[in-house]
N, C-alpha and C positions, 0 to 999 in steps of 0.2 A: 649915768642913765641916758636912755632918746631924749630926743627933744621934748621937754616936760613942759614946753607951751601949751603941747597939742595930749598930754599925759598926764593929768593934774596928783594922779597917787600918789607921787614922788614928795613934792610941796609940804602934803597934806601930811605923807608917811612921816616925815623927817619928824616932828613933833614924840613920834613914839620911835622910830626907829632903834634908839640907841635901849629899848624895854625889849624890843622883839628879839637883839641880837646879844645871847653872853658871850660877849667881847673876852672875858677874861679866859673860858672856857676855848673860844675860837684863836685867839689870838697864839695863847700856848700851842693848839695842834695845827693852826700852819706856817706859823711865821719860821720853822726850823725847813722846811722845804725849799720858801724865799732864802733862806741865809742860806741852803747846800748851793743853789742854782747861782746865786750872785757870788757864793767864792768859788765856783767853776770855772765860770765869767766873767770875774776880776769887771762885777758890779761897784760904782760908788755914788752914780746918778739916774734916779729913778722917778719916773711918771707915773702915777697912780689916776689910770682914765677912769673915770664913773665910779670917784670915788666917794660916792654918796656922803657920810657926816667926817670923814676923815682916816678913820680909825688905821685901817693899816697903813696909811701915810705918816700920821704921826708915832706909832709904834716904829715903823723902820726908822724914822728919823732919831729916835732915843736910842737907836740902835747904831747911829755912826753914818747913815746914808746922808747923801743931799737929796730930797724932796720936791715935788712939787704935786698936786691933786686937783683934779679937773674934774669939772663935774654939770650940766648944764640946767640944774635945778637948783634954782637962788637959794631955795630955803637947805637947802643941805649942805650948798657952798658956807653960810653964814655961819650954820651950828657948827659947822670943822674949822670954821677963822673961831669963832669964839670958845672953843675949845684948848687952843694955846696957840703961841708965836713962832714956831719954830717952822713949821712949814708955811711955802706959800702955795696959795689952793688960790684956784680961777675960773671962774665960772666958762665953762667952754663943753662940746657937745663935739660927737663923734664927725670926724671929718675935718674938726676946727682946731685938731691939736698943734701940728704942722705952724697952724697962722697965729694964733694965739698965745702958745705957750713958749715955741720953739723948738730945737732939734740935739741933734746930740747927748741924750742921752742914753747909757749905758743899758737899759731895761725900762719895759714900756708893761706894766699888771693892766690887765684890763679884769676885773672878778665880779661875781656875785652873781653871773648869770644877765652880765648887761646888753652882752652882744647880738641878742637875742629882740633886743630891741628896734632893732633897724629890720625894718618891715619887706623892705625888697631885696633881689640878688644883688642891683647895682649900689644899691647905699651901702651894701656890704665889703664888696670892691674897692667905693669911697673911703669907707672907712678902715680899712685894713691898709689902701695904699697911704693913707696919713699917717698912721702908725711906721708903717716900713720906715716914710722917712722922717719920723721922729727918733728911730733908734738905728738910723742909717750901718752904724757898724756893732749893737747891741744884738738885746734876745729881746723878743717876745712873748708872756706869759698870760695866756688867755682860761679863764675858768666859767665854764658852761652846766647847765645837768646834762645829764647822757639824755640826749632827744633821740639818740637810736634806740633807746630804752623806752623813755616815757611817749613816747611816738607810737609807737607798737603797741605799746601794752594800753595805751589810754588811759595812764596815771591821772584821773582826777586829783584826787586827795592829797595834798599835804600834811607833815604830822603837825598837829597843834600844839603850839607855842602859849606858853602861860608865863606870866610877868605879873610880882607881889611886890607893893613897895608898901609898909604899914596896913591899914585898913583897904588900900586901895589894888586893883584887881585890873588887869590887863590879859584879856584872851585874843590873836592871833588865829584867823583863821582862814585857810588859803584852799582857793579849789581852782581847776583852768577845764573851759567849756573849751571845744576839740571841733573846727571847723575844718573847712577843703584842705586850706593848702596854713593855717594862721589859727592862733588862738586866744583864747580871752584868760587873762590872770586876772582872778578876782582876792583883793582883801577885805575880808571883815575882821573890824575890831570892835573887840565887845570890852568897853568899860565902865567898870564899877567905882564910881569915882562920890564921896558923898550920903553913902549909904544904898544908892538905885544904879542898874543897869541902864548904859545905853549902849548903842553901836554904829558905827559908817561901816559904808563900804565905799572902795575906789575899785576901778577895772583898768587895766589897761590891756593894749595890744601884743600878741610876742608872734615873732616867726620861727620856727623851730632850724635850727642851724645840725645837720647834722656832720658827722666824723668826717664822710669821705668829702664831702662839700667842705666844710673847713682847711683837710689838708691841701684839696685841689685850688681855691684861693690863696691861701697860705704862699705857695709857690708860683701863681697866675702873678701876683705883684711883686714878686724879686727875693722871698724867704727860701733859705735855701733846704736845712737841715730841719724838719719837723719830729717833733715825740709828741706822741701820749700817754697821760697817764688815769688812772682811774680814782685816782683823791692823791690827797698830798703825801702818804707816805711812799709813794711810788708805786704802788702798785700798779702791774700792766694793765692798761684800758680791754675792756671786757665789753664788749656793745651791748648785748642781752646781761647784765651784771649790774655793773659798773654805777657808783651814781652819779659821779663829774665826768665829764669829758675836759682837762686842764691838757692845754696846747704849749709844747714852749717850741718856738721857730726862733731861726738865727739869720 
């Protein structure tokens, strides 16, 4: 995630995160995309930037990778350490991979639609030349929504997320208000915890990163070969279509 000093969702999110997202569900339909690209790539060290509570950090590692997971929101660095031992996870934020974690590895994920969080052209710059040489002679795997899609069309709505654990009741509710150039991501969560309803909401900021912008950076900082694709099974990126825009540069 951005920097979650100035972004407090994140902090606040981690507490439910791991109810909003079926892991088990997600984990099956992408992790065989990371395993084509990493034996393409003769992957075996991987950086998992903004990698919120851990999860596909610690999946690849049960999978034979060396690990490590960054992430610049204490509270989601904490839930992914105390989730198990095997990876080490560091609290560090876009731009600070380079200085913090170090370099050399084989493959840099950046997912979940994090990159969107870096609010200006030049943070974005910053942050993509960090990466480069973080994975100085690796690949790059970037996963975004298609903003050439939900840009255009003015996708408010997201679909609602519902999460049962016994008597208690977790709804998930996501909508993004559509300014000049920047938009607002709002979550409302509505739990039923006790017998009564309540709910928060947190907002935060996104800048919409679109295709051809991505590839044109991509290459402005030293990446040479770019693909897109339109979700993990490979399918070709579709701009009016499509619902990821997933980047892999070398």
């Amino acid at each position: 995630m951005n920097d979650s000093r100035g972004v407090p969702l994140y902090d606040e999110f981690s507490l439910d995160y791991d109810r909003f997202v079926d892991w088990s569900a997600r984990l099956a339909y992408e992790l065989p995309f990371f395993e084509e690209i990493f034996s393409r790539y003769g992957v075996r060290r991987v950086l998992d930037a903004a990698c919120g509570t851990g999860r596909h950090a610690i999946a690849l590692a049960e999978r034979g990778y060396q690990v490590v997971g960054a992430d610049l929101s204490r509270a989601m660095i904490e839930r992914a350490k105390a989730a198990q031992g095997k990876v080490t996870f560091v609290e560090a934020g876009f731009g600070e991979f380079k200085k913090k974690v170090g370099g050399g590895f084989d493959a840099l994920i950046c997912l979940g639609n994090s990159l969107p969080h870096i609010l200006t052209p030049e943070g974005l710059v910053e942050a993509l030349s960090d990466m480069r040489q973080v994975v100085e002679k690796g690949v790059l795997v970037i996963q975004n929504r298609n903003y050439d899609r939900v840009w255009n069309r003015k996708e408010r709505f997201m679909p609602l997320v519902a999460h049962r654990e016994g008597e208690n009741e977790w709804l998930f509710f996501r909508l993004i208000d559509f300014h000049e150039e920047r938009m607002t991501f709002n979550m409302v969560i509505f739990r039923k915890e006790g017998g009564g309803w309540s709910y928060t909401l947190e907002s935060t900021e996104l800048r919409p990163i679109f295709s051809q912008e991505l590839a044109n950076l991509l290459r402005q900082v030293g990446f040479g070969e770019v693909e897109f694709y339109g979700n993990y099974r490979f399918s070709p990126y579709k701009r009016e279509e499509s619902d990821d825009l997933i980047a892999i540069a070398r």
